[in-house]
N, C-alpha and C positions, 0 to 999 in steps of 0.2 A: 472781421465780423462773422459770428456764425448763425448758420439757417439752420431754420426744422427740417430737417431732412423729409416730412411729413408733407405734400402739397396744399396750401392753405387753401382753401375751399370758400364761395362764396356763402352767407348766409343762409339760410335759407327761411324766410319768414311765415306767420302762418297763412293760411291759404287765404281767408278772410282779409287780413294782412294787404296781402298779395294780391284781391281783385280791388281791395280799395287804391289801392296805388295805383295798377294795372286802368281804371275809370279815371282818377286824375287824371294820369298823363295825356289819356284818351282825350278827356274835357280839352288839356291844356294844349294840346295838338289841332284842335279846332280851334281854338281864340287864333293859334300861332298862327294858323293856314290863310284866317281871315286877315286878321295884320298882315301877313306878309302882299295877299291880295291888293290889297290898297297901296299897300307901301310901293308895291312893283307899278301900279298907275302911278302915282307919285312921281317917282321915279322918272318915267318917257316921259314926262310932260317936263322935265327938266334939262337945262343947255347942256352939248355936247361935252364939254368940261367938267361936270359932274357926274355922270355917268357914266358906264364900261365901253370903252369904242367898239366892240361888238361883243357876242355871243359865239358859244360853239360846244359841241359835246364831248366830249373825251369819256374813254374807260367802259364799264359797264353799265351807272347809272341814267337813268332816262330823264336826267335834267342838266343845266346852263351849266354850265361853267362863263366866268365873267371874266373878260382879260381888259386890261388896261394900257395902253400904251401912251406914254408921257407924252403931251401936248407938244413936246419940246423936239420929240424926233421927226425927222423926215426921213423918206426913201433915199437909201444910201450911206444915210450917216453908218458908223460901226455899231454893230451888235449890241444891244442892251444885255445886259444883268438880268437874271430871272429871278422872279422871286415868287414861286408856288403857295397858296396861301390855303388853309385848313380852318372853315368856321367851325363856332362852339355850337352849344344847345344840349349837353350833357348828353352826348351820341343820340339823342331822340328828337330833337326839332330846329328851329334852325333852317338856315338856309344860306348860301353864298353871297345872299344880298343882303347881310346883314355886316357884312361886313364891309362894304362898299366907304361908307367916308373914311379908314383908317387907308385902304388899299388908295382912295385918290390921292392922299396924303404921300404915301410911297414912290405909287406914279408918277405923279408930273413935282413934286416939290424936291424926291430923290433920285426921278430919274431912271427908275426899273420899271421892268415887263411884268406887270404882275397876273398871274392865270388865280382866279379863284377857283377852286373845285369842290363838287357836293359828293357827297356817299350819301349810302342807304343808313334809313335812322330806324331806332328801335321801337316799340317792342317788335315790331314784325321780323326784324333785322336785326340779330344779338350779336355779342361780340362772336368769331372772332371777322365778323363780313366789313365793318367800318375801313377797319388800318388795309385790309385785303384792296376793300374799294378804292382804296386812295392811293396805294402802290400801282392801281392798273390805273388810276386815270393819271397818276405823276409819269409813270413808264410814257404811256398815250402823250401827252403835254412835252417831255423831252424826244419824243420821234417825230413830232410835228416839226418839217421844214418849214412851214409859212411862215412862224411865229421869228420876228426878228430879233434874235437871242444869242449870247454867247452860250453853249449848252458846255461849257467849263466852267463857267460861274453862272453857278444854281445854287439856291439856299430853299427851304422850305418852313414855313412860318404857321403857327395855328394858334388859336386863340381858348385855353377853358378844356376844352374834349377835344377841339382842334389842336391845341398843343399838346395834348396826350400823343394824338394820331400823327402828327410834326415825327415825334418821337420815337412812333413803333413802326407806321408805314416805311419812314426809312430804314427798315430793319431788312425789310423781306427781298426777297430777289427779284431781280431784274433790277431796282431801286438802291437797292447795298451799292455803296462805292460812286455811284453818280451823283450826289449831292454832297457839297462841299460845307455845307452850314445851316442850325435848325434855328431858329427863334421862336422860342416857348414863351408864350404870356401866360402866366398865372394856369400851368396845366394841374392836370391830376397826374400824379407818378407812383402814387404806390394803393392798391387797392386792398393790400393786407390788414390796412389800418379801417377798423370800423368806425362811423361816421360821431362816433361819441369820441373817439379819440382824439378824432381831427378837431373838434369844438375844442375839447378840453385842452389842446394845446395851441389855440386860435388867441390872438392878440385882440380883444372887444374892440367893436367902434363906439366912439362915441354914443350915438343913438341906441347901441344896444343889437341892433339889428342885421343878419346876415342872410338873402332866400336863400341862400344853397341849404340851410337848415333844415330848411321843412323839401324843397325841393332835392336832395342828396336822393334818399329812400327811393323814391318815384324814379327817378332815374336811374340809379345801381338797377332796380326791381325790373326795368322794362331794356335795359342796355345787357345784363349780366344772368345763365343758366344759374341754376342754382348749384349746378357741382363743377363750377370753371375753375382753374388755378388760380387762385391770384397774384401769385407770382411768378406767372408768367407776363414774360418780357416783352409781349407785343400785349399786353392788358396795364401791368405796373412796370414801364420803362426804369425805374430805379432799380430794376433785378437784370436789364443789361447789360451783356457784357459791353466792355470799351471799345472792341475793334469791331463790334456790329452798328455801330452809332456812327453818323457822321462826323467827320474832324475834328469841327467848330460849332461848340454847341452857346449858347446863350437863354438864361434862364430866366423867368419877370416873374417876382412875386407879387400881389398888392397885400399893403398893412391889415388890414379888416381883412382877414379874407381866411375860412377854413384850410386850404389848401395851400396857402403861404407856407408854414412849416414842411409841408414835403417835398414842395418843389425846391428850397432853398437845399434840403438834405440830399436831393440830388445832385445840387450846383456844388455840395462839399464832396461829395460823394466820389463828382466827378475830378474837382481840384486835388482830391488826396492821390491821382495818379500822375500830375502834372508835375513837372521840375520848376522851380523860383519859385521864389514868392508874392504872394498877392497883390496885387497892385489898384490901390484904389482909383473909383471912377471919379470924374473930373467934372465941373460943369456942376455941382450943388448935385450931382448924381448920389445915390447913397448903394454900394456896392462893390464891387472889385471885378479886377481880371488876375487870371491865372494860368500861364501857357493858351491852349485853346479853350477856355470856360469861362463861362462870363455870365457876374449873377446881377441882378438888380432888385431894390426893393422899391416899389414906389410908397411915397408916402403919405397916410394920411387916405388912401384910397380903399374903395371895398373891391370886390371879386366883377369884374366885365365894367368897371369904371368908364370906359374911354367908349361905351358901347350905351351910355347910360340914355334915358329917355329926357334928364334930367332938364328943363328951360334955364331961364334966366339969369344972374349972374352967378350963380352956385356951376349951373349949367357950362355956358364958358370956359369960366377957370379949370374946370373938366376938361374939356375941349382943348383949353390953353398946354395943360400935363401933357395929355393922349400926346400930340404934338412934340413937346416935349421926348417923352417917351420913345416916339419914332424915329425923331433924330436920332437918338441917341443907338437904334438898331443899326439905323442907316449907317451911322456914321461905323459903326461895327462891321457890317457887314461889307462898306467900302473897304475899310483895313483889313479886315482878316481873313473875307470869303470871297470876296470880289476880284481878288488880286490877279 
């Protein structure tokens, strides 16, 4: 495949543009701050089984990181599997506790050490400080003796913007080479494609509807300078090289979802360097493996499904997939990175 030899440049919108976005996110960062506020009471008011068996800070950021350790271990048993976790929020909001019922799921039903960890969000915080923050607080989290861990089997996991950061954090030094396996849920991989692109080559849901449509802009605008590379490799991981990437990579698209088509082009992307051939996933899975690469498409689902706010029995069957869905890491992450 060949490049512009030219470095692709972000957009740059017009200024007017750019303070209406700039007010969004601002707005939407106050709803987020409030939710989150509550959600975190919430939270301690709930049994020891639901929530993170403690707190602690790692890296440079000045907030939690959440670790989890499976109901199931005691002092002494052997070393758990770690499993580093990277929430979304389109690098600008968001928080480590948003991610909490997928990580209890991992925890005690798989049996890993899971550390969730925060970075700094944008606008204040553009690229390239996110993947930066998250290489010192993964570095911080693997020199931690407390933590009852195998520090040979480590994978790192992120969700949306957190799967982007999955992706580039483990690029950088100190972090290269110490992680054995990424699990990418429905990330962003290539930032060269402008957000028309991504719609026009997007698979509709049903109802017609996608936020990241109107939400994409606000984000790029408060996450991205206006003269960054875009293809650079710790911004659009689909322009890394192979021997900078962890081992064992594994890639989740969802069917509704703008950014399904680029995360799948880097699960091909990644298989055209792989020897055999593909091997379909098992289990009404709809996907393949391929030496170390492993893609999945879920179906029927839109973009942060398993994160939905969604009630009732729509709600569940959500809940039922998520689940689903995490086995089916688990069980990946048991055979290929855990070993």
């Amino acid at each position: 495949m060949e490049f512009q030899s030219k470095p692709i440049t972000s957009r740059s919108p017009a200024l007017l543009t750019r303070m209406r976005l700039g007010a969004q996110l601002w707005l939407m960062k106050m709803v987020v701050a409030a939710f989150t506020l509550i959600q975190g009471r919430r939270i301690s008011r709930l049994p020891l089984h639901q929530k993170p068996t403690y707190t602690k800070y790692y890296g440079p950021v000045a907030a939690e990181s959440r670790i989890f350790i499976p109901k199931s271990y005691k002092p002494g048993d052997p070393p758990l599997p770690l499993l580093i976790d990277i929430h979304g929020g389109g690098f600008c909001i968001g928080s480590p506790m948003l991610d909490d019922p997928d990580n209890l799921i991992l925890a005690h039903t798989h049996s890993f050490c899971v550390v969730s960890i925060p970075y700094r969000l944008g606008p204040r915080f553009k690229f390239p400080i996110a993947p930066k923050d998250c290489a010192a607080a993964i570095t911080a989290v693997l020199d931690d003796d407390s933590l009852p861990v195998d520090k040979s089997r480590v994978a790192v996991a992120g969700y949306s913007a957190g799967g982007n950061l999955a992706l580039t954090a483990t690029q950088l030094p100190g972090v290269k080479g110490r992680i054995k396996g990424v699990a990418a849920y429905y990330p962003v991989t290539d930032f060269t494609l402008t957000i028309d692109q991504k719609i026009a080559g997007q698979k509709v849901a049903p109802d017609g509807k996608d936020v990241l449509h109107w939400m994409s802009p606000m984000f790029n605008n408060g996450y991205l300078e206006h003269d960054v590379d875009r293809k650079d490799p710790l911004l659009s991981p689909i322009f890394a090289k192979r021997e900078d990437l962890p081992e064992h990579i594994s890639i989740l698209g969802c069917e509704y979802d703008m950014l399904c088509k680029e995360a799948e082009s880097m699960a091909e992307n990644l298989a055209t360097l792989e020897a055999g051939e593909k091997t379909p996933l098992l289990d009404g899975k709809v996907g393949w493996t391929k030496g170390s690469v492993r893609w999945e498409l879920i179906e029927g689902e839109k973009h942060g499904f398993n994160q939905s706010p969604v009630r009732g029995e729509k709600g569940r069957l959500m809940r039922e997939k998520a689940t689903r869905m995490h086995g089916g890491i688990a069980e990946w992450l048991k055979k290929e990175v855990y070993t």
